[in-house]
C-alpha positions as a Markdown table, in Angstrom:
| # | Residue | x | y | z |
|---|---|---|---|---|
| 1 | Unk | -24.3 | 44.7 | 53.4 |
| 2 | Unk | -21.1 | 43.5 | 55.3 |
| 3 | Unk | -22.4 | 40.7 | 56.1 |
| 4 | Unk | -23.3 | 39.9 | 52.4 |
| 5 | Unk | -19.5 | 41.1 | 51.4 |
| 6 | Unk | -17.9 | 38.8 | 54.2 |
| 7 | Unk | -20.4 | 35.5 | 53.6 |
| 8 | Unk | -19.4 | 35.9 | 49.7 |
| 9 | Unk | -15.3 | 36.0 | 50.7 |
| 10 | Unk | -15.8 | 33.2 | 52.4 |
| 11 | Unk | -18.1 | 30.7 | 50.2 |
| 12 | Unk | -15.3 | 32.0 | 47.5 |
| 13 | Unk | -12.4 | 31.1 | 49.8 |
| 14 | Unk | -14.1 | 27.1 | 50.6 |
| 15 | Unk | -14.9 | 27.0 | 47.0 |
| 16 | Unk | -11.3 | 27.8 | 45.5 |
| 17 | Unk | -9.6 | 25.5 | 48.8 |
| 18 | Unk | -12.1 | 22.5 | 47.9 |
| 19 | Unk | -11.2 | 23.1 | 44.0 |
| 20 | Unk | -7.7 | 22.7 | 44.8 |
| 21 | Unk | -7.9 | 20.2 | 47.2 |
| 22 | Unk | -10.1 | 18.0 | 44.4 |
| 23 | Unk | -7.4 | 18.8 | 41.6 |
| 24 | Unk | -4.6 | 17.8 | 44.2 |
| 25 | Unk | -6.4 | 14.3 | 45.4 |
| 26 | Unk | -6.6 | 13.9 | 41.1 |
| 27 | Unk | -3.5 | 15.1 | 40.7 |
| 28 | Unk | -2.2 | 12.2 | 43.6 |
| 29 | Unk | -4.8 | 9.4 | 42.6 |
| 30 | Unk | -4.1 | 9.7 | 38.7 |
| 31 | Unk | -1.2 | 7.3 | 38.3 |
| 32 | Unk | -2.3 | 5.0 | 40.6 |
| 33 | Unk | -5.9 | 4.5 | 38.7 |
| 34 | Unk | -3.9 | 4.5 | 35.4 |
| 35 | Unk | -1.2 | 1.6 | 36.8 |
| 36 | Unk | -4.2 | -0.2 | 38.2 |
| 37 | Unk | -6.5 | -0.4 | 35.3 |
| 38 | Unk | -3.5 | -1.2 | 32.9 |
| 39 | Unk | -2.5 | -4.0 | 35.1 |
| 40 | Unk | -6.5 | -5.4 | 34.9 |
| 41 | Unk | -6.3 | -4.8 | 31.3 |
| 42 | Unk | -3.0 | -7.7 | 31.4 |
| 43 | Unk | -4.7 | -9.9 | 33.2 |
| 44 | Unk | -7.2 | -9.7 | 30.6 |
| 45 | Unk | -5.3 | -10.5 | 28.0 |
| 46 | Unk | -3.1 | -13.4 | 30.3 |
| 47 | Unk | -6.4 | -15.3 | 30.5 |
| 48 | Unk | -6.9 | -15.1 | 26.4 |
| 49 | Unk | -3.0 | -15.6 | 25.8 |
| 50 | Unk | -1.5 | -18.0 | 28.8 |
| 51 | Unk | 1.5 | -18.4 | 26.7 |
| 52 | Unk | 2.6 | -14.6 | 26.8 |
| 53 | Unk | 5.0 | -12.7 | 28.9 |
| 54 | Unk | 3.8 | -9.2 | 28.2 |
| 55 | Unk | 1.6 | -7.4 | 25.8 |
| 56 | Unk | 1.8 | -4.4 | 23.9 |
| 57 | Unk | -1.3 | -2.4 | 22.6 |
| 58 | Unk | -0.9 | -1.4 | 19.1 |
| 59 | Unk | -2.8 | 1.4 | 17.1 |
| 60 | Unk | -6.3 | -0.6 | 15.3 |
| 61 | Unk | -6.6 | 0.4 | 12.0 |
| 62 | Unk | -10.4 | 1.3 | 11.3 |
| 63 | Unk | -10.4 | 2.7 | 7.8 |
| 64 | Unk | -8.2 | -1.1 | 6.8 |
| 65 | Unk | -10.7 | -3.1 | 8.9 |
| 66 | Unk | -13.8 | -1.8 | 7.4 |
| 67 | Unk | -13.7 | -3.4 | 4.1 |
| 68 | Unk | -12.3 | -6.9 | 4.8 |
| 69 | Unk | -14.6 | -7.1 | 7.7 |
| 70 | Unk | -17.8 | -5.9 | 5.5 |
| 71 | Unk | -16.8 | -8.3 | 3.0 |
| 72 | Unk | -16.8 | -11.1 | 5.4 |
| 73 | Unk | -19.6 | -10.4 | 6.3 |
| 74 | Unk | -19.2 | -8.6 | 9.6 |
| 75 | Unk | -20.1 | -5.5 | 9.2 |
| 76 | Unk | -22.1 | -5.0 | 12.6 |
| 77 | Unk | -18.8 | -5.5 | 14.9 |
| 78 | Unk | -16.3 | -3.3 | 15.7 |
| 79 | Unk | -12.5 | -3.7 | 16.1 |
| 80 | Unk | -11.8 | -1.9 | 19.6 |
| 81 | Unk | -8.3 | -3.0 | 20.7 |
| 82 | Unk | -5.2 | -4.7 | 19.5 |
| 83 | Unk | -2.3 | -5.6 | 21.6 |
| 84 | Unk | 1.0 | -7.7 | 20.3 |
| 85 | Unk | 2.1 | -10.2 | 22.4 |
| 86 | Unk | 5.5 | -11.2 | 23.3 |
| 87 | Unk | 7.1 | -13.9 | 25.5 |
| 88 | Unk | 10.1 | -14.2 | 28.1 |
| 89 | Unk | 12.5 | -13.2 | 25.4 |
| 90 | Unk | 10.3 | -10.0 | 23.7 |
| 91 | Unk | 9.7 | -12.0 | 20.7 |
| 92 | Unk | 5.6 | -11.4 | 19.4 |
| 93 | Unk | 4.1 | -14.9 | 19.6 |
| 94 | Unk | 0.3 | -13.5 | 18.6 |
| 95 | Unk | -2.1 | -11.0 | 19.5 |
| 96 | Unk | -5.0 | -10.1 | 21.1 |
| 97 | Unk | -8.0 | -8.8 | 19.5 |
| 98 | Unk | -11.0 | -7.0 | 21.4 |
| 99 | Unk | -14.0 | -6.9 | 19.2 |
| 100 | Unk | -17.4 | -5.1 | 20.1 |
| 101 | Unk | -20.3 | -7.0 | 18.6 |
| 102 | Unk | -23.5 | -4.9 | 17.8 |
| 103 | Unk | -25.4 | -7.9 | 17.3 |
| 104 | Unk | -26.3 | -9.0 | 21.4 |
| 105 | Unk | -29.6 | -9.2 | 22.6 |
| 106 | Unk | -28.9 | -7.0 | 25.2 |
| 107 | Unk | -26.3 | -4.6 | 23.5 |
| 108 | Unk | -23.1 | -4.6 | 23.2 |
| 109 | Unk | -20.4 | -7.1 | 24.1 |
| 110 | Unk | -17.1 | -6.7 | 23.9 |
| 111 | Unk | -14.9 | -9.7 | 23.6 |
| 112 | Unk | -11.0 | -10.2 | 23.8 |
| 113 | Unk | -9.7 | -13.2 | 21.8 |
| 114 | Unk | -6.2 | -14.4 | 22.2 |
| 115 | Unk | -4.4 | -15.5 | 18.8 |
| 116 | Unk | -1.0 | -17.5 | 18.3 |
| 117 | Unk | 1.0 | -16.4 | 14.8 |
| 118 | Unk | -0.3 | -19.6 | 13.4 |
| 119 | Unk | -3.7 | -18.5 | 13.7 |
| 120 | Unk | -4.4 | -20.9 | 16.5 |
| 121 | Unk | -7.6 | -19.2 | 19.1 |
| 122 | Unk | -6.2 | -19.9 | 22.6 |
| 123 | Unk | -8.9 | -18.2 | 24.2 |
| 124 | Unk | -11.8 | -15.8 | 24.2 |
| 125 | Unk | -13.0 | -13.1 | 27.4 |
| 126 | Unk | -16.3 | -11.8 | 27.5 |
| 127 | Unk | -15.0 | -7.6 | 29.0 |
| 128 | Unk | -18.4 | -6.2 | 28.5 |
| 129 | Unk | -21.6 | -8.4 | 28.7 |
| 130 | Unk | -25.6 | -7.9 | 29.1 |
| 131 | Unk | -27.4 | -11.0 | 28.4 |
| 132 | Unk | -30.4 | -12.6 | 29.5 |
| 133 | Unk | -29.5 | -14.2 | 33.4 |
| 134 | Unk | -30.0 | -17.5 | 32.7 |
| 135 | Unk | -29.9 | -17.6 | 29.2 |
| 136 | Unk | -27.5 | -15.5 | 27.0 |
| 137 | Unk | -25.4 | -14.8 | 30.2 |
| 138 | Unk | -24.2 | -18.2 | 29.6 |
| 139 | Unk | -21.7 | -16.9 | 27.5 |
| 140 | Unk | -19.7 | -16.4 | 29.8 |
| 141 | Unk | -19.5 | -19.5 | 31.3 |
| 142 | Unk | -15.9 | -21.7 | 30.7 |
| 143 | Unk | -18.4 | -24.8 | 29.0 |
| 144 | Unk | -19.2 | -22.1 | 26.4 |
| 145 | Unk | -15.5 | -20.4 | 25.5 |
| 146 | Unk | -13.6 | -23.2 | 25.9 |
| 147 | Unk | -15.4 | -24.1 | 22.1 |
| 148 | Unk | -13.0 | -21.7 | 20.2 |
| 149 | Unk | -10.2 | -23.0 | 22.9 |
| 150 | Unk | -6.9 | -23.9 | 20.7 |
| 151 | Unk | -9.0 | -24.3 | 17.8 |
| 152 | Unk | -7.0 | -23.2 | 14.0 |
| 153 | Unk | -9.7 | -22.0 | 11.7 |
| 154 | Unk | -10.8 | -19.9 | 9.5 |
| 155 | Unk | -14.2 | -19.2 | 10.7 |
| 156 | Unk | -16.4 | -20.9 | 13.3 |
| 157 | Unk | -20.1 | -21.3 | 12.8 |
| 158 | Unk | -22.5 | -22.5 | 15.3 |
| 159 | Unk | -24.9 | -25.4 | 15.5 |
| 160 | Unk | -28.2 | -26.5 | 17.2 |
| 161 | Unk | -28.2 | -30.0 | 16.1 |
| 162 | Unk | -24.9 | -31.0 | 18.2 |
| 163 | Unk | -22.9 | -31.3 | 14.6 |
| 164 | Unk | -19.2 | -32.1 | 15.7 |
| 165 | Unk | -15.9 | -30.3 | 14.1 |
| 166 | Unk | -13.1 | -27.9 | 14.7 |
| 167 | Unk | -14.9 | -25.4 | 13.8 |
| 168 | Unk | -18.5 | -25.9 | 15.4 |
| 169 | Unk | -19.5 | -24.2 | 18.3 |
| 170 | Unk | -22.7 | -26.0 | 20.0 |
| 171 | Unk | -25.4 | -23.0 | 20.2 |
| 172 | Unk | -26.4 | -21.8 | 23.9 |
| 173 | Unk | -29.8 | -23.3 | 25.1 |
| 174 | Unk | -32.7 | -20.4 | 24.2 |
| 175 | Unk | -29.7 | -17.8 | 22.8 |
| 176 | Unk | -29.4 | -18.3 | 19.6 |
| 177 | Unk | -28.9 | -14.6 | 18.9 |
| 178 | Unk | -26.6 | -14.4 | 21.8 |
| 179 | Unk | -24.5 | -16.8 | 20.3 |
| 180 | Unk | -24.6 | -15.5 | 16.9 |
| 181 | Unk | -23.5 | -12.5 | 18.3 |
| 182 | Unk | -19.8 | -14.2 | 20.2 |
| 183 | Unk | -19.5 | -16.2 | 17.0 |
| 184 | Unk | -19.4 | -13.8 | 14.9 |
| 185 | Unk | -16.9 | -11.2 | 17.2 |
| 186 | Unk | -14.4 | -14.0 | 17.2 |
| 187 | Unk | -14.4 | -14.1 | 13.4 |
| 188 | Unk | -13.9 | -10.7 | 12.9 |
| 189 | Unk | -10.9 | -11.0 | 15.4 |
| 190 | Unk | -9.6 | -13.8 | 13.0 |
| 191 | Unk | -10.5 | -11.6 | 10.0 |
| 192 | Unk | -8.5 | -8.4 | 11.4 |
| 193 | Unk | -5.6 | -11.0 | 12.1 |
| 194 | Unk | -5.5 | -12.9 | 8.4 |
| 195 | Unk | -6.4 | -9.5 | 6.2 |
| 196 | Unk | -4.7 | -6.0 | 8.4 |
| 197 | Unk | -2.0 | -7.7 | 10.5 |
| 198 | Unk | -1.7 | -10.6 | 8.2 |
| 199 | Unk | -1.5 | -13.4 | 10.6 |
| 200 | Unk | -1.3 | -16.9 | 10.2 |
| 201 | Unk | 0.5 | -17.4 | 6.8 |
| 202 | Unk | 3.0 | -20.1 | 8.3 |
| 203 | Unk | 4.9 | -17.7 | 10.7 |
């Protein structure tokens, strides 16, 4: 019965030292993590926004999203962040909108799109993709973004035929829905810009 008593004590005593140890390597690793996934989260938003210094993240406002983004037609994506951006001097140049699109053929993707006060695209991130390899994937290739690349306006639309504008975007090869999907994130990113943070009225 001793035995029992002692072997108890001590599975108690490694289990409260390796709790503590685990809450102290947390307690030391915390920061770090933290620092290190806001600094990926700026470089993020440097590839979408070359022309900014620094960024700010800014609360999203859902319930003000919802009906201008409904109304345009975009009801299936999602406004997930918003940061302001500022240059050299701390004065806001644009933003940069992260939009998840429920539309992919694979699910989800979340895209980051870099906007001047003018209402001038300067860039778009794929953060969260899970296309066909091959096919959809494509989205994330430079050939692909660089379509909405310092583009100005209101809405893109995508084409099969090879159509040529500022505003077409030439269709991936076998991913049409993939591509509807992108398309359409970046125009709710434009629509969040124009309607909640009213962008692009001459600033």
């Amino acid at each position: 019965m001793n035995k029992i008593i002692k072997n108890a004590m001590i599975l108690t005593a490694i289990t409260l030292i390796s709790g503590c140890l685990l809450g102290l390597v947390y307690e030391i690793t915390k920061e770090p993590i933290a620092q290190a996934q806001e600094n990926a989260k700026q470089a993020a938003y440097k590839t979408v926004l070359a022309e900014a210094d620094s960024f700010e993240d800014v609360e999203v406002d859902e319930e003000a999203a919802f009906e201008p983004l409904v109304a345009a037609g975009y009801d299936a994506d999602s406004i997930m962040e918003v940061a302001v951006a500022k240059d050299a001097n701390g004065k806001e140049i644009g933003y940069v909108i992260t939009v998840a699109s429920h539309e992919g053929y694979g699910g989800d993707i979340e895209i980051s799109v870099g906007i001047l006060n003018d209402g001038t695209v300067k860039g778009i991130e794929m953060l969260s993709i899970g296309e066909t390899a091959g096919l959809g994937m494509k989205a994330k290739e430079p050939e692909f973004k660089n379509q909405f690349q310092d583009k100005q306006v209101d809405v893109f639309f995508y084409t099969k035929s090879g159509e040529e504008g500022e505003d077409k975007i030439d269709a991936l090869s076998g991913a049409t829905i993939t591509t509807n999907a992108v398309t359409n994130g970046v125009n709710s990113a434009l629509v969040y810009f124009r309607e909640v943070l009213g962008g692009g009225s001459g600033e």
